[in-house]
C-alpha positions, -999 to +999 in steps of 0.1 A: -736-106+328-753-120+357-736-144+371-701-122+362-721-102+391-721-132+412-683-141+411-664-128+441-642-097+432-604-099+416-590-068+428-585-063+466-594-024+470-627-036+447-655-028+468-684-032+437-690-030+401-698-007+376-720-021+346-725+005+315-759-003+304-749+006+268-723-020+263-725-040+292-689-035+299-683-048+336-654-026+358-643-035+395-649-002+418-633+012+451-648+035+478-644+063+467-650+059+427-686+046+446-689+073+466-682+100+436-714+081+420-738+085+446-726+123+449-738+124+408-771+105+417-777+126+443-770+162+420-794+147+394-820+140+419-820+101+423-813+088+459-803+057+462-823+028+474-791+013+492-791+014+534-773+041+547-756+014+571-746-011+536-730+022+519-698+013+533-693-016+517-722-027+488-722-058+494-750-074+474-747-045+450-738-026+415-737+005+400-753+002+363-740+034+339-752+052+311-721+050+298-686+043+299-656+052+287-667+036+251-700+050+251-716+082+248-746+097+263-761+134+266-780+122+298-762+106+328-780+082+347-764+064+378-788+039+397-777+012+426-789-020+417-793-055+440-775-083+427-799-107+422-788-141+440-815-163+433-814-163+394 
């Protein structure tokens, strides 16, 4: 899953990606899926650790999930993670 993260992105409105930590099910994002997900980290308390001058465009950074649309959860859990480039 790692170096998937690495690769540049497919889709041209892709901004980031979305990783479900259940499944590890990988999904190109655009600005405004992102921005719905920081609204839900936000709501359940957890700010994220991303720049407010990188938030336009998360570069060097995924979303990991909960779930997905194949997994299930009772507790949604949204966190901004740093690609890691060195690994």
């Amino acid at each position: 899953m790692k170096e998937k993260l690495k690769t540049p992105l497919k889709w041209p409105w892709a901004i980031c990606r979305l990783v479900c930590a259940q499944c590890g099910q990988i999904s190109e994002i655009d600005l405004e899926t992102a921005q719905k997900l920081i609204s839900v980290m936000e709501i359940n308390g957890n700010r994220p650790e991303i720049p407010l001058e990188k938030r336009g465009d998360f570069k060097g950074y995924y979303f990991e999930s909960s779930y997905c649309k194949n997994c299930s959860t009772k507790e949604v859990v949204i966190r901004i993670k740093e690609i890691e480039l060195n690994q």
